[in-house]
C-alpha positions, 0 to 999 in steps of 0.5 A, a space after each residue: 933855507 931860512 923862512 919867515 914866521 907869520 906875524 900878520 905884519 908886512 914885515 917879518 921879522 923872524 927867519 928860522 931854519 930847520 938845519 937837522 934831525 934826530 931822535 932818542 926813545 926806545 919805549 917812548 921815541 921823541 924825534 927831535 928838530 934842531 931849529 936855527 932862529 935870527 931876527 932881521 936888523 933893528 928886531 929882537 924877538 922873544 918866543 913866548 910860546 912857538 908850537 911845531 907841528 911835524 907832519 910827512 905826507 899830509 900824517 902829523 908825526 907829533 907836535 913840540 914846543 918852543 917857549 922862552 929864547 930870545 932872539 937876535 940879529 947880531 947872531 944866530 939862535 939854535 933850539 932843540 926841539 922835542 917832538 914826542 911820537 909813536 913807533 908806529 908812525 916812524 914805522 909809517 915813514 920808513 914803509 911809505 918811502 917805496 923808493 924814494 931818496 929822501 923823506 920830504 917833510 914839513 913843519 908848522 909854526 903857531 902860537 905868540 911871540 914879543 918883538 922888540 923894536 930898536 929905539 934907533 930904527 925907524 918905522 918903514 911900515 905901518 904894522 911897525 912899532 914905534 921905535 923903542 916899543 915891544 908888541 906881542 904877535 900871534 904866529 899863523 899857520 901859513 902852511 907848510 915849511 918844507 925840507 928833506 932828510 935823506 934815507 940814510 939819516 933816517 936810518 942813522 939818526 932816527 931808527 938806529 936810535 929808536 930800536 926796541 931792543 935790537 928792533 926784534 919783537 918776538 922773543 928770541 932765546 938767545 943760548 949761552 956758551 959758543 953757540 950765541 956767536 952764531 946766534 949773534 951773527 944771525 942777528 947782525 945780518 938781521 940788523 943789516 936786513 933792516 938797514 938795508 930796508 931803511 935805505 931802499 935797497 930791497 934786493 939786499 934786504 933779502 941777500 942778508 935775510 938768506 945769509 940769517 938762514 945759512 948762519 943758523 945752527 944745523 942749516 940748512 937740513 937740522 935746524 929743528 932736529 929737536 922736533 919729533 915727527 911730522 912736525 919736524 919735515 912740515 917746519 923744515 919744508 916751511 923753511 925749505 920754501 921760505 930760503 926759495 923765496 928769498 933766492 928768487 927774489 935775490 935776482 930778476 930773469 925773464 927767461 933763461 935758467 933763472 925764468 920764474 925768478 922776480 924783483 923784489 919791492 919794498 912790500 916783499 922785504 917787509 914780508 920776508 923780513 917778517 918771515 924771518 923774525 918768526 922764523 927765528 923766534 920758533 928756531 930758538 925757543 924749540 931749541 931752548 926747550 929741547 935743551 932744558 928739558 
């Protein structure tokens, strides 16, 4: 839904409409906002210098920029506009969702454009310029302009664009031959765990994260072979525990065979996926050691 921008004048002129959202940036992500601007009849507008602030939940996830297009009533002008942001506060986003189905955020339009009056129109308002005339305005900040993405885009045109390296920050010692296709299967359910976790679903997230455990080489009893004694039954009993946990937490039962068993919230996935990426690096690095020395 289109809105006006704050001139100060009893007419507003311009209409701009956030239609979409997107990102790119591994190392430095940009989200990027795609904003649909028109001028009412017998308006043309300049927009000299139109700055966006994004914010989610009363957080600024960065500020951009609009300088320079100009602006019709006759057809409708889209700018791409380049938002930079941290990995942190896309993070903040996608973690604050709890179970929500979409993301509500906001945006904030300041700085200066140059309307252009028709010399055909005429003057209804006082604050209208004379016909033929050009003003500059300041754009104020009237507050929010709001509008939502569902989880599913968040994770498809923000996160999936943005990943750090397979969205993995541990080292990972990723083997060579016919071994990295089990390596490889591990981290797609990896990938799937985390998408899963974009959209909400967190009884899944932990359905993937048990499958990573059963698709390492040597499971569930020989992954850390390569360990000597009592290391090796210490990280095993760690490992033994952490798949109980993702089992519990893989149904919901009061009472019965599966009593003690619990609901998984977005806080456990966000452990247990964690977990796993620890869990992974030591399987990978022990192994890589065990293999070169």
């Amino acid at each position: 839904m289109s809105q006006s921008l704050n001139t100060g004048s009893t007419s507003s002129p311009i209409q701009v409409e956030v239609t979409n959202i997107g990102a790119r940036g591994r190392v430095s992500p940009v989200l990027l906002l795609w904003g649909q601007f028109q001028t009412a009849e017998h308006w043309t507008a300049d927009l000299l210098n139109l700055k966006v602030s994004l914010q989610c939940r009363n957080e600024r996830l960065g500020d951009g920029w609009v300088i320079g297009p100009h602006i019709t009533h006759t057809s409708e002008t889209t700018e791409t506009i380049e938002i930079p942001t941290t990995h942190q506060m896309i993070q903040h986003v996608t973690e604050t969702l709890g179970s929500a189905p979409a993301i509500d955020l906001a945006v904030r339009w300041s700085g200066r454009v140059r309307l252009n009056f028709s010399p055909n129109a005429q003057r209804h308002y006082a604050s209208d310029p004379e016909p033929g005339e050009s003003v500059e305005k300041r754009v104020y900040d009237s507050g929010p302009m709001n509008f939502q993405i569902t989880r599913s885009d968040w994770f498809s045109k923000v996160l999936t664009q943005t990943r750090q390296e397979d969205y993995i920050y541990l080292e990972i010692a990723m083997p060579r031959g016919p071994a990295a296709a089990v390596w490889d299967k591990s981290l797609a359910l990896l990938a799937k765990a985390e998408e899963a976790y974009a959209k909400g679903d967190d009884a899944s997230t932990f359905l993937h994260l048990r499958g990573i455990i059963d698709a390492l080489p040597g499971a569930k009893q020989h992954i850390f072979d390569a360990l000597a004694e009592p290391k090796r039954s210490a990280i095993d009993q760690l490992l033994k525990s952490y798949g109980e946990y993702l089992h519990a937490g893989r149904h919901i039962a009061p009472n019965g065979p599966h009593e003690g068993t619990f609901p998984v919230d977005h806080l456990d996935a966000a452990f247990a996926i964690a977990a796993c990426k620890t869990l992974l690096s030591y399987a990978s690095l022990t192994l890589s050691q065990a293999q070169n020395s």
